[in-house]
N, C-alpha and C positions, 0 to 999 in steps of 0.2 A: 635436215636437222636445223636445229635456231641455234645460230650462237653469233658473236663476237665478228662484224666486218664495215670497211670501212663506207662510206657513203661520198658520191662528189655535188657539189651541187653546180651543174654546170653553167648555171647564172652568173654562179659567181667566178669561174673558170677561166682563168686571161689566156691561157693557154703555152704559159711559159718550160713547161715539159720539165721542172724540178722535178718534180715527185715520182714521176718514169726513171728517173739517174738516181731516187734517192729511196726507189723499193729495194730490200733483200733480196724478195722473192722475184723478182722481176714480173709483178700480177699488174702492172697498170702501160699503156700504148697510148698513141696520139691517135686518135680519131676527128679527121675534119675538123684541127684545130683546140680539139678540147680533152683532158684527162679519160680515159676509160678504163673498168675494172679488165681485162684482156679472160680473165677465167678465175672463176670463185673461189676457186681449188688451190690458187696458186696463193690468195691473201690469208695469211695467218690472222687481222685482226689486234695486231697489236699496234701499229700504226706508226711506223716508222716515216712513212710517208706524211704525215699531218705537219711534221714542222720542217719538211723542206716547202711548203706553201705559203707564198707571203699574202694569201688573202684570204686566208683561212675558209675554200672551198671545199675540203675535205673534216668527215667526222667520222664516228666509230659510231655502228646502229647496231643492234642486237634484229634479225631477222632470221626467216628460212634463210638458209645457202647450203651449198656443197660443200662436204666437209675436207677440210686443206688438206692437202697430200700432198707428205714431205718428198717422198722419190719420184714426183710429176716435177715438185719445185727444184727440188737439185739437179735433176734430167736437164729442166729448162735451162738454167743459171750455170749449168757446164758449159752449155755452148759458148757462153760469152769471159771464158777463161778462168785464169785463177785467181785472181783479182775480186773477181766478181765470189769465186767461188768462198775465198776466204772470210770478203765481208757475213757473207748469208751465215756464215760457221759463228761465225763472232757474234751478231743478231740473234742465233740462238743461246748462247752459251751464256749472254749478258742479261736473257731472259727469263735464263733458268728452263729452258725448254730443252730436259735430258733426253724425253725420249727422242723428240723429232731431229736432235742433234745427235745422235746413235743411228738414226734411220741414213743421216747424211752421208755419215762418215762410212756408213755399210755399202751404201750406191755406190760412193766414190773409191772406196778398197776393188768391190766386184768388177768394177770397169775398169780401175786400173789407173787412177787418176790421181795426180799430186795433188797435194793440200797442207795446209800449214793453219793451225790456229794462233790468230795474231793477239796480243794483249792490249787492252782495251785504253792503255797509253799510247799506243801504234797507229790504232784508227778508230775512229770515234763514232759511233752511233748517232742516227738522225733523229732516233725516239725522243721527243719536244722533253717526255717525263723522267729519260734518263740521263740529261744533262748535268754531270758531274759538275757541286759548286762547294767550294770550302769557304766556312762563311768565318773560318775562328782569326783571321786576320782585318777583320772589320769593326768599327768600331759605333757603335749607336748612341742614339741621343735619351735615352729611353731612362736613363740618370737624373736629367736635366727636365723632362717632363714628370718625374714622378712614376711611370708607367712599368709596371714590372719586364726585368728585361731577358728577352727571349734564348734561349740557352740551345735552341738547333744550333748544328757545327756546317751540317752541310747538306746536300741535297744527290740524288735521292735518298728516301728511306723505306719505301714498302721492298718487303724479301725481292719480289718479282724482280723489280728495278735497281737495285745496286748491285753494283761489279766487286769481284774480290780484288780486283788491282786497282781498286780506287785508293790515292794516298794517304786520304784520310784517315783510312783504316789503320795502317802501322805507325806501331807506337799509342794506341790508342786503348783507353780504357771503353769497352764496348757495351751499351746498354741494348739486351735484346727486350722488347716491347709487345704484347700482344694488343689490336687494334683498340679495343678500350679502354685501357687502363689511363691515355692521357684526358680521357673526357672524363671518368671516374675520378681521378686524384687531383683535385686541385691546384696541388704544389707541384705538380709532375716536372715541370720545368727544374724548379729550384732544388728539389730533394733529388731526383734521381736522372733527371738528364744531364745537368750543368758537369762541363767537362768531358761527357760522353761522346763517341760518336753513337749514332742510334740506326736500329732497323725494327722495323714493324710488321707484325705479321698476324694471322687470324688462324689457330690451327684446326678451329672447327668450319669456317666458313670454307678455305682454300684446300685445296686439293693435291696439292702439291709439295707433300711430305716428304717425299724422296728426294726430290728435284733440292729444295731449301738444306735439307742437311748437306747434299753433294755440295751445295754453294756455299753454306755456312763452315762447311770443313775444309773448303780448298781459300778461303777469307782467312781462316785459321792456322791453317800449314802457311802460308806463304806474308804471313806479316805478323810482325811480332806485338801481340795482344795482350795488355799487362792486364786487363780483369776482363773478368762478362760477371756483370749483371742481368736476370732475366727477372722481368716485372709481367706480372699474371693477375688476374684477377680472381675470384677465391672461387668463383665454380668451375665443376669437374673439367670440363672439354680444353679449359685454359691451360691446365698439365702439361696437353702434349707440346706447348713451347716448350716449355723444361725437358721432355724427353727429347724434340729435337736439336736443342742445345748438346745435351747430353753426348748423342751420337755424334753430334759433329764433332765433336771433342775429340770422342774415340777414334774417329777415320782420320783425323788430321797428327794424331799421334803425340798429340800437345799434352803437358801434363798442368790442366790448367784447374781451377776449383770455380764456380758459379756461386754470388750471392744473389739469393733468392728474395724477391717482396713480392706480398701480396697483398692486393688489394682490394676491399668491400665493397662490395657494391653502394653502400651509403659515401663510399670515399676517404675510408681509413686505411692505412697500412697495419695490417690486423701481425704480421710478422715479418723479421726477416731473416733468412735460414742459410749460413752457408753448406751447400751439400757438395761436399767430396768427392771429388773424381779415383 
């Protein structure tokens, strides 16, 4: 099958064995000095390995490979404890990957194996793109040049990459985003981000409906979320943000209401709707 795995390039490989201590999966070994993939099966592809590298020898390729198998990975990563085991749990969960995280926890029940899923303030992921950054205590010069100034709060934003224990989150007015609406609306910044924390998401592109609402609703239960806004763009497929909002709503048990904008594809906010929980 093609999809999604990481690449080394062993030119450029010092062979400092970071990225062997800093997989989940435990899918990379030292061969004669230099990183190697150990089994195809065992790399998810997401690349948690990329930013324990300080020379940037590793990338993410899209090629044939063997497609990852979560109970070859949890088999593996028992052996080397529960330490290990925990992180690989926490790697899934902060990626949103429900099912291969159900597969985990299925392996580890049938064998009879302790585990603990830790909170993502306890231990920290080595994914370079999921590095937790709050940026609303900083102050820029962007007054002082004239330059309109940037209203992100914090870093990440796509569904995939943010954590619901991130602090950002509580006590936050939450703007949920579909991928273009910031390229669409001009003002996106000033009208509907500023003050927001944000998350962005594609509900036609991405696949992973199930997965975002379990995330968006366990974000929702456990920090206290004084709005959502969800911004869409005016054709059909854009919707299902708003349905997945919706649901998250209901499983997190919140009794919260969403206002709605949408946005033209010329770049107007043609409405804004609040719809009722």
């Amino acid at each position: 099958m093609k999809r999604k795995i990481i690449l080394i390039d062993e030119n450029k490989c010092n062979g400092c064995g970071n990225c062997v201590n800093g997989c989940p999966e435990g899918a990379l070994k030292m061969v004669d000095g230099k990183a190697k993939l150990s089994n195809e099966f065992y790399c998810d592809g997401l690349g948690a390995c990329i930013g324990t590298c300080p020379v940037g020898a590793i990338t993410i390729e899209e090629r044939e490979a063997q497609k990852y198998e979560e109970t070859a990975v949890i088999a593996n990563i028992a052996k080397q404890g529960k330490d290990a085991v925990n992180s690989h749990l926490l790697h899934l969960k902060e990626h949103g990957e429900v099912e291969y995280l159900r597969q985990a926890k299925e392996w580890l029940d049938k064998n009879g194996m302790k585990y603990e899923l830790p909170s993502a303030s306890n231990v920290a992921c080595n994914c370079p793109g999921m590095k937790m950054m709050d940026f609303t205590q900083e102050k820029t010069s962007h007054e002082e040049t004239g330059k309109q100034a940037p209203q992100l709060r914090q870093w990440p934003v796509q569904m995939h990459l943010v954590s619901p224990a991130a602090p950002y989150f509580n006590n936050a007015d939450l703007l949920i985003a579909a991928d273009c609406v910031p390229f669409a609306y001009p003002n996106f910044h000033s009208d509907l981000l500023k003050g927001k924390a944000l998350i962005i998401l594609c509900p036609k592109l991405d696949d992973s409906h199930e997965a975002y609402v379990e995330k968006l609703a366990e974000l929702i239960k456990n920090n206290n979320i004084k709005s959502i806004t969800v911004a869409i763009m005016e054709v059909p497929c854009c919707y299902g943000t708003v349905m997945i909002a919706e649901e998250a709503i209901k499983r997190s048990g919140k009794d919260l209401k969403i206002n709605r904008s949408t946005i033209t594809i010329k770049g107007d906010i043609k409405n804004s709707a609040l719809v009722l929980k």
